[in-house]
GUPA-609537 format. One line per 2 residues: their letters; for each residue y, x, z of N, C-alpha, C. Coordinates in steps of 0.1 Angstrom, whole numbers, plus 2048, in hexadecimal, padded with zeros to 3 digits. Example, Ala and Ser with C-alpha at 12.3 -4.5 7.8 and 13.67 -1.06 7.14 Angstrom:
<recs>
AS	7C7/884/84E/7D3/87B/84E/7DF/884/84E  7EA/880/847/7F5/889/847/800/881/84F
</recs>
This chain:
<recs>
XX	C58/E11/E9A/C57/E10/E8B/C4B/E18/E86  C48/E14/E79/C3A/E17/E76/C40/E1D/E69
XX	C41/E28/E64/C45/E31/E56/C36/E33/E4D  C36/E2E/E47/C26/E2F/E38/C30/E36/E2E
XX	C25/E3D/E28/C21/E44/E1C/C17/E42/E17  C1E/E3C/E09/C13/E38/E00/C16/E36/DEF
XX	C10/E2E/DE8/C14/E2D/DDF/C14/E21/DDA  C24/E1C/DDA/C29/E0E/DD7/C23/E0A/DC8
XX	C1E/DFF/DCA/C1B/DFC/DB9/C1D/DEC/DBA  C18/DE5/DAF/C19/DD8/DAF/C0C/DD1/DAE
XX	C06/DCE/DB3/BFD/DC4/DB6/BFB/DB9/DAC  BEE/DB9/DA2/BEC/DB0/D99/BDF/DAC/D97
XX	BDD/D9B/D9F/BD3/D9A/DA6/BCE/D8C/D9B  BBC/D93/D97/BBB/D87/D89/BAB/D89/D95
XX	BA7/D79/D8F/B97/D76/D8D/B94/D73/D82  B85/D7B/D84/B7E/D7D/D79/B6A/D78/D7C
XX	B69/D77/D72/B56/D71/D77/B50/D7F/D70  B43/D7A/D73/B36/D86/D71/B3A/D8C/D65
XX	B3B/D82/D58/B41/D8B/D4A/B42/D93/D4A  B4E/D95/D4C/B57/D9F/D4C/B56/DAB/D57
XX	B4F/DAB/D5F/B4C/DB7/D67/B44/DBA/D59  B3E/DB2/D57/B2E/DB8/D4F/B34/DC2/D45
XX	B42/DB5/D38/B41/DBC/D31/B4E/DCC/D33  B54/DC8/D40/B5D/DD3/D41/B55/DE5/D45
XX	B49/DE1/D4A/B40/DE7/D53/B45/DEE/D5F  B51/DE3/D65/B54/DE4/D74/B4C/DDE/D7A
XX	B4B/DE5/D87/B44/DE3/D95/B4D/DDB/DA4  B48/DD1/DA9/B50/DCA/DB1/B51/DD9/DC1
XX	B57/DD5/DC9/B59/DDC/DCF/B5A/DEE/DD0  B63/DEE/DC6/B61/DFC/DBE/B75/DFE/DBC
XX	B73/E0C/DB9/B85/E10/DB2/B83/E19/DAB  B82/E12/D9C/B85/E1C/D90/B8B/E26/D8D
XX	B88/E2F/D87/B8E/E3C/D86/B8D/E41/D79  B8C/E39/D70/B8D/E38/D5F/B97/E43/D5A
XX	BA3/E40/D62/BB1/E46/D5C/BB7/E39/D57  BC7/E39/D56/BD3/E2F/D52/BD2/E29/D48
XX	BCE/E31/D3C/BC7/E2B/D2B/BBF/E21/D2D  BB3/E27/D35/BA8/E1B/D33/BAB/E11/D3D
XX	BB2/E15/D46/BB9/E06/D4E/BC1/DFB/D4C  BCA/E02/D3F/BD4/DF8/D3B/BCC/DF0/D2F
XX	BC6/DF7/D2C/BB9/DEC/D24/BB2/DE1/D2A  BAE/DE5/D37/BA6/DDB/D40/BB3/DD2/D43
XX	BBC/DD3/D46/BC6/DD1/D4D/BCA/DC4/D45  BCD/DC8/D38/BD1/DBB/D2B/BC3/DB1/D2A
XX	BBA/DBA/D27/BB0/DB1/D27/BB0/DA2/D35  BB1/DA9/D41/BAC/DA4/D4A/BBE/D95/D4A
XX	BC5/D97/D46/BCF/D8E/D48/BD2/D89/D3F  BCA/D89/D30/BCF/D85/D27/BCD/D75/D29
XX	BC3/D71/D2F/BC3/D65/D29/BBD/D5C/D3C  BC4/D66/D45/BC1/D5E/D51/BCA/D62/D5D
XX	BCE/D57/D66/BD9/D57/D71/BDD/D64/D78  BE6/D6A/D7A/BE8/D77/D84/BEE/D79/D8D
XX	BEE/D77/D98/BF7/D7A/DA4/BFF/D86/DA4  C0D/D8A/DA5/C10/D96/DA7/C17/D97/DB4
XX	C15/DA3/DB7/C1C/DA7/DC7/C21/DB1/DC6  C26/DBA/DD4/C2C/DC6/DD4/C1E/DCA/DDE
XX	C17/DD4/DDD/C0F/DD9/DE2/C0D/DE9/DE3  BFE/DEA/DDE/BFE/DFD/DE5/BF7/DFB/DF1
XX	BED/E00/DF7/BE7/DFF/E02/BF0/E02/E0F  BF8/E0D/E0C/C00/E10/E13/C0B/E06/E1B
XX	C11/DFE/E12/C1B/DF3/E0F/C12/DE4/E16  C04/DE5/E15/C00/DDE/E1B/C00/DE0/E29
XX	BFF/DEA/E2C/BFD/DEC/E3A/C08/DEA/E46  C12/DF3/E3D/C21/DEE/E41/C21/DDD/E41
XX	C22/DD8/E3A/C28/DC9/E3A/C1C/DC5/E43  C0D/DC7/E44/C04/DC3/E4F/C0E/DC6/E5D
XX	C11/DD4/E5E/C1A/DD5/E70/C26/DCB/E6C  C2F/DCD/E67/C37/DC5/E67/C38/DB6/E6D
XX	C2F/DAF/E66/C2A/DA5/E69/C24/DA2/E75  C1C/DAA/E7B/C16/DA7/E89/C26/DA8/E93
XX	C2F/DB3/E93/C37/DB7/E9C/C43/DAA/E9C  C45/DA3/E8A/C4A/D95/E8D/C45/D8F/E94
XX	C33/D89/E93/C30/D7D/E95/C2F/D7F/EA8  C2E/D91/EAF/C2B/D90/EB9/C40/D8E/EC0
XX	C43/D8E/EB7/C55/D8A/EBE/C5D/D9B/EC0  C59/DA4/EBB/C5B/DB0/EBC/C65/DB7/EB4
XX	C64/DB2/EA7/C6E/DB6/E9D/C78/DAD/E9E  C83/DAD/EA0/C8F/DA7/E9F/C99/DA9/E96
XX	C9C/DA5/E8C/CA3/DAC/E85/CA1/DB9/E7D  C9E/DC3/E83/C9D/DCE/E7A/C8E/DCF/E78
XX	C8C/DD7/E6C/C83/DD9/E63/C76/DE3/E70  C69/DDD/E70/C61/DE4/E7A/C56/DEC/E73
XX	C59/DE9/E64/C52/DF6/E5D/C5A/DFC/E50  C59/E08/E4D/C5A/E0C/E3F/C4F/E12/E35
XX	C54/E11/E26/C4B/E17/E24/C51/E22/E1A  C4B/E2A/E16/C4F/E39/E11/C4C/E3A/E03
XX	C50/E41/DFC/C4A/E40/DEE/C4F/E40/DE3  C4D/E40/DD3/C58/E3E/DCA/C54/E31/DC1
XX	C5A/E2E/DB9/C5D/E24/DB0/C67/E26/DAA  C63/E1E/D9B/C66/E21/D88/C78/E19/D8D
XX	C7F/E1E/D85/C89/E16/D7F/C8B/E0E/D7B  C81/E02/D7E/C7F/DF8/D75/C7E/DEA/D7E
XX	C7D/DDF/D78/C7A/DD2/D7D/C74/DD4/D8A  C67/DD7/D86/C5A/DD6/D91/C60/DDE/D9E
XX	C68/DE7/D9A/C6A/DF1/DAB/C78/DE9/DAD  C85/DDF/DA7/C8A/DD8/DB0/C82/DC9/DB3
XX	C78/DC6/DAF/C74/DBE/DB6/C6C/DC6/DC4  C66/DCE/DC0/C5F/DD3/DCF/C68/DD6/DD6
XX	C76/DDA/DD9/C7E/DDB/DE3/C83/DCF/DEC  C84/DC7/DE1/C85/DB9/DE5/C79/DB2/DE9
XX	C6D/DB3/DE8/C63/DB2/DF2/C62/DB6/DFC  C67/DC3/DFE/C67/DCB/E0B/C72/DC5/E1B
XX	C7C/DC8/E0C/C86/DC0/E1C/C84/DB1/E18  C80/DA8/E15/C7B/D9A/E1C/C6D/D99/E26
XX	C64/DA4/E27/C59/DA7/E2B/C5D/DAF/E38  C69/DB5/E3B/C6F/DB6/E45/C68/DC6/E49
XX	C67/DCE/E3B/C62/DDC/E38/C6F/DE2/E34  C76/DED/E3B/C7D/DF7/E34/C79/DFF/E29
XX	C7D/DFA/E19/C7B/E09/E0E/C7E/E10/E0F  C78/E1E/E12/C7D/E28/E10/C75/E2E/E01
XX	C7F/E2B/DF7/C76/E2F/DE9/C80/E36/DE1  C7B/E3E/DDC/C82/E4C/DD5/C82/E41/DC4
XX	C89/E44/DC1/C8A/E3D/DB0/C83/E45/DA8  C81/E46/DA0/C7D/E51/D95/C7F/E4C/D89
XX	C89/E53/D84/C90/E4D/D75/C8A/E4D/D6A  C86/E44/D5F/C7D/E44/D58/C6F/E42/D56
XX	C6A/E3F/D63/C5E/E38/D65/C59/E2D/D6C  C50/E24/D66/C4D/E1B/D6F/C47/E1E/D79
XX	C4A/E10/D83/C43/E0B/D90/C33/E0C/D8E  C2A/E14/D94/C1E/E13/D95/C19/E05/D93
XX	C0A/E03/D8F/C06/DF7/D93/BF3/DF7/D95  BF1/DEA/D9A/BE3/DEA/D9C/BDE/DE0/D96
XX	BD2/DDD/D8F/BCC/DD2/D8D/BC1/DCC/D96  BBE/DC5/D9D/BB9/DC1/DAA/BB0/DB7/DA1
XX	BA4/DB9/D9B/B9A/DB3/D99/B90/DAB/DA1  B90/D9E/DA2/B87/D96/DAF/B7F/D8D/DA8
XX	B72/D90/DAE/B68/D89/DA8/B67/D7B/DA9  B65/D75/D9E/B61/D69/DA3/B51/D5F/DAA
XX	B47/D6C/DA8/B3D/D6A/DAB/B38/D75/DAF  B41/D81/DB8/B3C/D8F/DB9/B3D/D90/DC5
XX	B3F/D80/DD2/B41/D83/DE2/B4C/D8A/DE4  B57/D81/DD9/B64/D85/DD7/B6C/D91/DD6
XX	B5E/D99/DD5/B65/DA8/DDA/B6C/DB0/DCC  B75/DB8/DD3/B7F/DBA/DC4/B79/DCB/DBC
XX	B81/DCA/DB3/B83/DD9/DAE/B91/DDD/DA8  B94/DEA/DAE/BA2/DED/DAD/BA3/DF5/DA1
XX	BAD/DF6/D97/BB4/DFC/D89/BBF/E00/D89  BC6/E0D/D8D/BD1/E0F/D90/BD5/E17/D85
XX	BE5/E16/D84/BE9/E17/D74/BF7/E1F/D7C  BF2/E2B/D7E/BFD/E37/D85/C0C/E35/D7D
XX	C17/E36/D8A/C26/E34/D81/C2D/E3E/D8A  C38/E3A/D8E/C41/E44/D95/C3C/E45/DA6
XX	C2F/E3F/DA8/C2E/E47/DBB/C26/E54/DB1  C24/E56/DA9/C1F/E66/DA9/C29/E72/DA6
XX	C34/E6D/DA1/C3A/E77/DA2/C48/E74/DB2  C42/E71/DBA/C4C/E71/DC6/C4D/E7F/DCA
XX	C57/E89/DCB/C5E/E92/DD0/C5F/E96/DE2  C59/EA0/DE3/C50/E9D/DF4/C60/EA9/DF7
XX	C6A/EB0/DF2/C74/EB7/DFA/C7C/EAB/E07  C7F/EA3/E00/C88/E98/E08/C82/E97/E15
XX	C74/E95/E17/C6D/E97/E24/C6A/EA2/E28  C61/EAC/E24/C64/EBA/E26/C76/EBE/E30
XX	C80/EB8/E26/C8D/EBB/E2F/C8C/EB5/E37  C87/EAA/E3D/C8D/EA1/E46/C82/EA5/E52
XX	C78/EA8/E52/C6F/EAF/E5D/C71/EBA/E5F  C78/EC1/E59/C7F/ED0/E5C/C8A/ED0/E66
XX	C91/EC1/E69/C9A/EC3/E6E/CA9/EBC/E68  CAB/EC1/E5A/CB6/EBB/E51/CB9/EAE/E54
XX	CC7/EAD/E59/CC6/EA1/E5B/CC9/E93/E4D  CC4/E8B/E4E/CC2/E83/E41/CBD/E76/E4D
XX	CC0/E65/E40/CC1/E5C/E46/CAB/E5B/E47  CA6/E62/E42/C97/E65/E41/C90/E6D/E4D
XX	C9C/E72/E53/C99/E7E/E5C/C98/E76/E69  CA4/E6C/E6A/CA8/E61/E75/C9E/E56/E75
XX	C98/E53/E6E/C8F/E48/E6E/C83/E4F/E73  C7E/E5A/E6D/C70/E62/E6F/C72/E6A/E81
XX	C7D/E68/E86/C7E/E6F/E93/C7D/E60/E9E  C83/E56/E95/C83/E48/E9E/C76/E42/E9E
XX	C6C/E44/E94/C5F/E3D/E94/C56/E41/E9D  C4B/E3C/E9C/C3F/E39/EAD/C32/E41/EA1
XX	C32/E37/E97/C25/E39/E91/C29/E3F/E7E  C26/E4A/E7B/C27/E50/E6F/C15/E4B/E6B
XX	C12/E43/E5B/C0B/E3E/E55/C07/E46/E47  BFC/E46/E45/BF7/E4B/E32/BEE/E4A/E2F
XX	BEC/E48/E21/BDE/E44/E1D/BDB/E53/E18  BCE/E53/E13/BCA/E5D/E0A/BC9/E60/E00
XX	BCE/E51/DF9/BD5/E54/DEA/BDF/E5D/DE7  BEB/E5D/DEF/BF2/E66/DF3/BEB/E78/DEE
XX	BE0/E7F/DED/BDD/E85/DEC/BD6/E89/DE3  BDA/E80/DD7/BD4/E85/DC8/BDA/E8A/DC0
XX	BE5/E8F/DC4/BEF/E99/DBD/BF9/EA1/DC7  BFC/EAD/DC1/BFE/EB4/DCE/C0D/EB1/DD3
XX	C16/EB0/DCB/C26/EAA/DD3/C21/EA0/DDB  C19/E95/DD6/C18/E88/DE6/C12/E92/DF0
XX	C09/E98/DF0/BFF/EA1/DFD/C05/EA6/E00  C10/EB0/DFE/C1A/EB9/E00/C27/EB0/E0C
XX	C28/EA4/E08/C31/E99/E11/C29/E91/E1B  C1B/E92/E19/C0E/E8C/E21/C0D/E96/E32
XX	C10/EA1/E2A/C09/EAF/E33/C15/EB3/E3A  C23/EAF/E35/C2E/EB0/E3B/C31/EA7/E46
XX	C2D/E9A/E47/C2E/E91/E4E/C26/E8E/E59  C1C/E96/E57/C0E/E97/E61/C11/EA3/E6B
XX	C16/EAE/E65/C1C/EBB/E6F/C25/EB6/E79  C31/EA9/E72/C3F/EA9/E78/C35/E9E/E86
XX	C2E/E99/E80/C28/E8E/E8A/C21/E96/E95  C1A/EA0/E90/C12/EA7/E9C/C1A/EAF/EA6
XX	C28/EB2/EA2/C32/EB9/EA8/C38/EB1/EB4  C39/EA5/EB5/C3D/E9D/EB9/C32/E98/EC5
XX	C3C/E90/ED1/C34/E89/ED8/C32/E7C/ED6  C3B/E79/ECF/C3E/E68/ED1/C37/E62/EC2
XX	C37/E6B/EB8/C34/E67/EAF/C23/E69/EAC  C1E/E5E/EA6/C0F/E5F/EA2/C0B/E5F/E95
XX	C02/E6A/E90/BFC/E66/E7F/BF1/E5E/E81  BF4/E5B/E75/BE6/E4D/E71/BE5/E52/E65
XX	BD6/E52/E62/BD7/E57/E51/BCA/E4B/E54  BC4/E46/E3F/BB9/E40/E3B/BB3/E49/E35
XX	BA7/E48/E37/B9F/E4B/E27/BA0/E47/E1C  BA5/E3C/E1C/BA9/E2F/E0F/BA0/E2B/E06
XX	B92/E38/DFF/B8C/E34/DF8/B82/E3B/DFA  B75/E3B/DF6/B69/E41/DF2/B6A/E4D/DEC
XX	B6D/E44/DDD/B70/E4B/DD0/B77/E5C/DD0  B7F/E59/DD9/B8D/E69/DD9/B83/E72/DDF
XX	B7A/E72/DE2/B72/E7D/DEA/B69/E81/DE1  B6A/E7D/DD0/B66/E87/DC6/B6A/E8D/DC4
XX	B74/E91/DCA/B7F/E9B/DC4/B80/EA4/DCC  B7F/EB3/DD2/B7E/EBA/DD9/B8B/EBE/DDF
XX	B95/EBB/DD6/B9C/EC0/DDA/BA7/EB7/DE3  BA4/EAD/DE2/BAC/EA1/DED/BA4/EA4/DFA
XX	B98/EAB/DFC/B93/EAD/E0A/B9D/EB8/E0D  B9A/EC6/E05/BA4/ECD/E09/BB4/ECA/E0C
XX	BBB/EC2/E07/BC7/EBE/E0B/BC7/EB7/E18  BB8/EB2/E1D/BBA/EA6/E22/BB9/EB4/E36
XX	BB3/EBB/E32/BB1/EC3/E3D/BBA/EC9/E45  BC7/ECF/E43/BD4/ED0/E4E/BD8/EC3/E51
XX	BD7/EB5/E4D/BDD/EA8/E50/BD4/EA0/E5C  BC6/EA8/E57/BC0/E9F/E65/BBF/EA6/E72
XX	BC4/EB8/E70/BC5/EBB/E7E/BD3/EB3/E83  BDC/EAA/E82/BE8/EA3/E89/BE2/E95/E84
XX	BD9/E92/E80/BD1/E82/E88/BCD/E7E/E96  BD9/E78/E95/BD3/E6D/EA6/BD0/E5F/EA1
XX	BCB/E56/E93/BC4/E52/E92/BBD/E4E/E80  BB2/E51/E7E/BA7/E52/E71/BA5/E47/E72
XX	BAA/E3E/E63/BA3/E30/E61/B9A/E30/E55  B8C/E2A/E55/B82/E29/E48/B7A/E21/E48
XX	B72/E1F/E42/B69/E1A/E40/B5C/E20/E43  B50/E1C/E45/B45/E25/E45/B45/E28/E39
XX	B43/E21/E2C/B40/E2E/E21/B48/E35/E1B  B54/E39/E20/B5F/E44/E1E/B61/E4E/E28
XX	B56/E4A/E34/B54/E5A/E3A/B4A/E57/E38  B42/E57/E37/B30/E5C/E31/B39/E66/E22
XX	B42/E60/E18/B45/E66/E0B/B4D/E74/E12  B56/E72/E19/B5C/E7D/E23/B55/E87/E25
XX	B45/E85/E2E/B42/E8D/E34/B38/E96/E27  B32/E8E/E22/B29/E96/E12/B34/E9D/E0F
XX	B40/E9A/E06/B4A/EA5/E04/B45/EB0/E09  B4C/EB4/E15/B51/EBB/E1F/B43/EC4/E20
XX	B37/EC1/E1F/B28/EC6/E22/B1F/EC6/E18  B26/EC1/E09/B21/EC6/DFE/B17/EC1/DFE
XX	B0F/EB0/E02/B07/EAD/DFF/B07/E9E/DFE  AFB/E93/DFE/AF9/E89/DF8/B02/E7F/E03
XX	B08/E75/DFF/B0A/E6B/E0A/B00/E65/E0E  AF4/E63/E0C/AE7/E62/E0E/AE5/E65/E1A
XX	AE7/E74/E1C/AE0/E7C/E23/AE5/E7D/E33  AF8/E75/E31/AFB/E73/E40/AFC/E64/E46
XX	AF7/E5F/E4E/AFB/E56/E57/B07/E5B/E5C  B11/E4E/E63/B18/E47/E65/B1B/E52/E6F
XX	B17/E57/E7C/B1A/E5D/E86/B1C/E69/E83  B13/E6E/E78/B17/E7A/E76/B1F/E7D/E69
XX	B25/E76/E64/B31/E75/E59/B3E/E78/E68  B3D/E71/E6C/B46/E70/E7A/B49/E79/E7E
XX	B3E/E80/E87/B3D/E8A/E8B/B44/E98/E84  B3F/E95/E74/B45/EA4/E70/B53/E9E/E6D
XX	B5C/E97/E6B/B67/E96/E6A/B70/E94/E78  B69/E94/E84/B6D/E95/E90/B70/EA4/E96
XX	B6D/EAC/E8C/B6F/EBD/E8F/B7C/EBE/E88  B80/EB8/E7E/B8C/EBA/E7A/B9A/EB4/E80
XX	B95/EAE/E8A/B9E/EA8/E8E/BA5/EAE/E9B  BB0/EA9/EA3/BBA/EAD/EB2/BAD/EA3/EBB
XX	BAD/EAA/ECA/BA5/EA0/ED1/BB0/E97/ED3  BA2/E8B/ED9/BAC/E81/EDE/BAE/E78/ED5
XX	BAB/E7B/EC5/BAF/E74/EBC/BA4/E65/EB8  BA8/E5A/EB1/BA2/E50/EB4/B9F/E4C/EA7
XX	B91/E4C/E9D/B8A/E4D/E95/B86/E3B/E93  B8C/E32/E89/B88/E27/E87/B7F/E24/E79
XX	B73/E1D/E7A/B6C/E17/E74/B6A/E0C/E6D  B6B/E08/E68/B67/DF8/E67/B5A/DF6/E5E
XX	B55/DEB/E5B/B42/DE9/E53/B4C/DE0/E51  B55/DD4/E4A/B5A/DCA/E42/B53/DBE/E4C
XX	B48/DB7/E51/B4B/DAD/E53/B3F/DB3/E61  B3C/DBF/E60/B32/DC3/E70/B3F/DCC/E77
XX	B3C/DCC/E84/B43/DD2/E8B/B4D/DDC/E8A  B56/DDE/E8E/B5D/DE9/E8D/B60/DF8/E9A
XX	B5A/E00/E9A/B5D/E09/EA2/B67/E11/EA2  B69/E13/EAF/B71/E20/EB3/B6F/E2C/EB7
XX	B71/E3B/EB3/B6C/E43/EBC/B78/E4D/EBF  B75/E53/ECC/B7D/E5E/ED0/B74/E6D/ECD
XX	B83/E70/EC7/B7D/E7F/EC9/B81/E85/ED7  B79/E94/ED8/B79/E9C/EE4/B7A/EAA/EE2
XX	B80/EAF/EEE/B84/EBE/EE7/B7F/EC5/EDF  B70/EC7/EE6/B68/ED0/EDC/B62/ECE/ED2
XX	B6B/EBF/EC8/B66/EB9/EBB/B5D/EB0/EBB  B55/EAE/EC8/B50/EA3/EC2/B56/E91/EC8
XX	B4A/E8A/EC4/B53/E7E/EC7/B4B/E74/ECF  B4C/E6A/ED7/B4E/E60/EDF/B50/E51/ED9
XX	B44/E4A/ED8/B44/E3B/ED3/B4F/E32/EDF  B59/E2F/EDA/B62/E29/EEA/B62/E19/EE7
XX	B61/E19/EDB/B62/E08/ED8/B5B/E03/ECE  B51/DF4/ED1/B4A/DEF/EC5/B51/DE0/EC7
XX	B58/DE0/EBB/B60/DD2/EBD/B5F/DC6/EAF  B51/DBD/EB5/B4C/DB5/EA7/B56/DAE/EA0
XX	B53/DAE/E96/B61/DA3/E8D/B5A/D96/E8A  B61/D8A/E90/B5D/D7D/E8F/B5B/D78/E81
XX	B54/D6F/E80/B53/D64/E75/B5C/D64/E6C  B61/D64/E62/B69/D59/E59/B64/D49/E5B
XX	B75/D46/E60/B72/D35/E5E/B74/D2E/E50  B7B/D36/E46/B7F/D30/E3A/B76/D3B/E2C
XX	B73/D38/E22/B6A/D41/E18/B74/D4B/E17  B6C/D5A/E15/B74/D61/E0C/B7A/D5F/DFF
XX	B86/D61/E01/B94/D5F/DEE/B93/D6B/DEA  B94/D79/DF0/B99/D85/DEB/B99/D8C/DF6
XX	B8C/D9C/DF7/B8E/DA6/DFC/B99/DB2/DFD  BA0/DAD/DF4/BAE/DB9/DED/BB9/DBB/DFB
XX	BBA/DC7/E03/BC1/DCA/E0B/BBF/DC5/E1B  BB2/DC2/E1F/BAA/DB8/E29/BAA/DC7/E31
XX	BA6/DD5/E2C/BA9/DE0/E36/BB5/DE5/E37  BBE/DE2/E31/BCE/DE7/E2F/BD0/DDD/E3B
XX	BD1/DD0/E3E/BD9/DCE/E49/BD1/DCD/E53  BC3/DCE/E57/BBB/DD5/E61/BC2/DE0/E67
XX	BC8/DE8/E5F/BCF/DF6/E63/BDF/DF0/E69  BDF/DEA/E62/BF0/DE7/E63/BF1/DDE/E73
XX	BE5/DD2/E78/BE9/DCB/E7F/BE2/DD4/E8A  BDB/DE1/E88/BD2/DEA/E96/BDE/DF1/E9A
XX	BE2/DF8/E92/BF0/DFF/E93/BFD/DF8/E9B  C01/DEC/E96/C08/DE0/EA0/C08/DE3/EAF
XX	BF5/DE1/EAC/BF1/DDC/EBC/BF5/DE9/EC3  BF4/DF5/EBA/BF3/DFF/EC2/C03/E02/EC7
XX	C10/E02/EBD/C1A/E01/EC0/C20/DF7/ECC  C18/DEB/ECC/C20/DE3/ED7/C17/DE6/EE4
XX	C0D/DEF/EE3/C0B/DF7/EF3/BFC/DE9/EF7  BF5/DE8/EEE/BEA/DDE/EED/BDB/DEB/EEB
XX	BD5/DE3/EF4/BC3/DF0/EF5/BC2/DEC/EE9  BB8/DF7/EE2/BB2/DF8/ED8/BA6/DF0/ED7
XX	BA0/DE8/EDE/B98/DDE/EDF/BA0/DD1/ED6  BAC/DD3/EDB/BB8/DC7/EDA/BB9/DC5/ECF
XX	BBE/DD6/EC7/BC1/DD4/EBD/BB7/DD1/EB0  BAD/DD7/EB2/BA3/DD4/EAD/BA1/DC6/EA6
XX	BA3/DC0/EB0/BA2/DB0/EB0/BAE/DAC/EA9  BBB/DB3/EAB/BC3/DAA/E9F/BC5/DB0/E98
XX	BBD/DBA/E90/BB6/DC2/E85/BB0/DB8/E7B  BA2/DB3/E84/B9A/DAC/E7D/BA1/DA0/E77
XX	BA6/D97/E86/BB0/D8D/E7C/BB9/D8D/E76  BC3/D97/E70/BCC/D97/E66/BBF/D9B/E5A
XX	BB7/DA2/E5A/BB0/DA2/E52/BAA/D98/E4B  BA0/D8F/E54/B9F/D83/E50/BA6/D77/E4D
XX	BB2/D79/E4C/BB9/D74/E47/BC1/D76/E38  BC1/D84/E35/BC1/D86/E2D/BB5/D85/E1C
XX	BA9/D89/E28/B9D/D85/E1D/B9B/D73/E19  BA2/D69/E1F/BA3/D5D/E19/BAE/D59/E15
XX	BB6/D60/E10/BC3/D5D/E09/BC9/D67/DFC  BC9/D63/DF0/BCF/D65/DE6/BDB/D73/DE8
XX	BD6/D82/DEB/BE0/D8A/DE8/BDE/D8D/DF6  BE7/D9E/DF9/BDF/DA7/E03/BE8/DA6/E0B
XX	BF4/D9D/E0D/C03/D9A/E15/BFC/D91/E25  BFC/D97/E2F/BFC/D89/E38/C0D/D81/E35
XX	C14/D86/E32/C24/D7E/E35/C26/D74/E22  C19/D75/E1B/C1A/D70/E12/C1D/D7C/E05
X	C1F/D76/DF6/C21/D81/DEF/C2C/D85/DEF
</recs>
């Protein structure tokens, strides 16, 4: 089983043409960071007067339902649930529909309630003439105030039905969202210790975004979590954004190897550093004791046979179906490959679900 941490929200997926980028003065492949005011503005605007897809989402939630799905379609999941996902959600509508997405999507919730607040959400902006690429507007609800004691107890030992699942799992999962307030980091950093303690269990963390590495202080949080990474998923320009942080200077100023490089000192050897360029190749690297690292795999991503619909969650189940391969005991060449195609299949279809919305 594959355990994520993340932050459950709802997925609310509109197209929009040039206009409206213009007059909103959003940027297509970008994630706003306005604040919740000026989002729930964009947010009305952008649906007032055009079609919206809604889902249960969260990068995190994508990723999970990405493994899930591969461990069905490979005949592996039987009956019980082959991912969970972790997290809270509002008292409200939207968080029992996302439970109910969960178990039909063949994901265990494990979601803390939080009384009096809503279910997070996102607005998933897709261009209609921007090479479909989106921009994300998240409108923070109850995954920020999720309560990290419950796991804290259960990696201590305490026994709890959270303790049993986290001892039975293969692969422990997180994004980096997770680390923009300190209770989620605090349950991020708990979960990455219990994983490193362990033999059987492995961390996975993402970078998730560019953007969060303006913030100095999610690098610092992010630093006891990657010494118990056995594997780093990104993008090139979120470790190029990683590595400026970290060295106080221009993303400019690092190439791709050496963004790497310096985030390969923070890591356990042995550990396996994933890449992807969106539609160029995707690499692998190993690290090595003495921090540095080893190119082990360049594994191209094929064509699209059908147009791009929607970039939104295309690396969320890249992670979800590499993770799969890696669980059912498949080379990382392997996985790679049904990386790319869950991917690609998600970038021509309406919403970030391979199992549908």
């Amino acid at each position: 089983m594959l355990v994520a941490f993340g932050n459950p929200m709802v997925d609310v997926t509109v197209s929009v043409d040039a206009a409206f980028w213009q007059r909103e003065g959003l940027q297509a492949g970008s994630e706003s960071r306005r604040g919740a005011a000026a989002h729930r503005g964009i947010f009305e605007r952008a649906t007032a007067a055009r079609e919206a897809t809604y889902a249960c989402g969260g990068s995190a939630t994508n990723t999970a339902r990405a493994f899930a799905w591969c461990l069905q379609q490979a005949g592996v999941a039987k009956g019980a649930p082959a991912a969970a996902i972790l997290g809270a959600v509002g008292d409200d509508v939207a968080g029992t529909n996302f439970r109910r997405c969960c178990d039909s999507a063949g994901v265990l919730p494990l979601l803390q309630e939080v009384e009096g607040s809503a279910t997070g959400s996102c607005l998933v902006l897709v261009g209609e003439d921007a090479g479909r690429d989106r921009c994300l507007l998240a409108v923070p609800g109850a995954y920020k105030l999720f309560d990290p004691r419950p796991v804290e107890a259960a990696v201590a030992g305490e026994a709890s039905a959270l303790g049993d699942i986290l001892q039975g799992c293969r692969l422990i999962y997180a994004t980096s969202f997770t680390l923009t307030n300190e209770n989620r980091a605090a349950a991020t950093q708990a979960l990455a210790a219990f994983a490193g303690r362990q033999e059987a269990v492995s961390f996975a963390l993402n970078l998730s975004s560019a953007a969060l590495f303006q913030d100095e202080t999610v690098l610092e949080r992010m630093r006891p979590i990657l010494a118990s990474t056995a594997y780093l998923f990104g993008n090139a320009q979120e470790f190029r954004a990683f590595a400026a942080m970290e060295a106080r200077e221009s993303q400019d100023e690092r190439d791709e190897s050496d963004a790497v490089s310096g985030v390969a000192k923070m890591l356990p050897n042995d550990a396996r550093i994933v890449v992807t360029r969106g539609a160029e190749e995707t690499t692998v690297y190993t690290t090595l004791a003495d921090g540095s690292i080893v190119s082990t795999l360049l594994v191209p991503v094929p064509r699209l046979e059908r147009p791009v619909v929607n970039t939104n969650g295309a690396g969320d189940a890249f992670v979800g179906a590499f993770l799969a391969g890696v669980a059912t005991g498949r080379n990382e060449e392997d996985a790679c490959v049904a990386g790319h195609t869950a991917a690609a299949k998600v970038l021509c279809q309406v919403g970030a679900a391979l199992d549908g919305p």
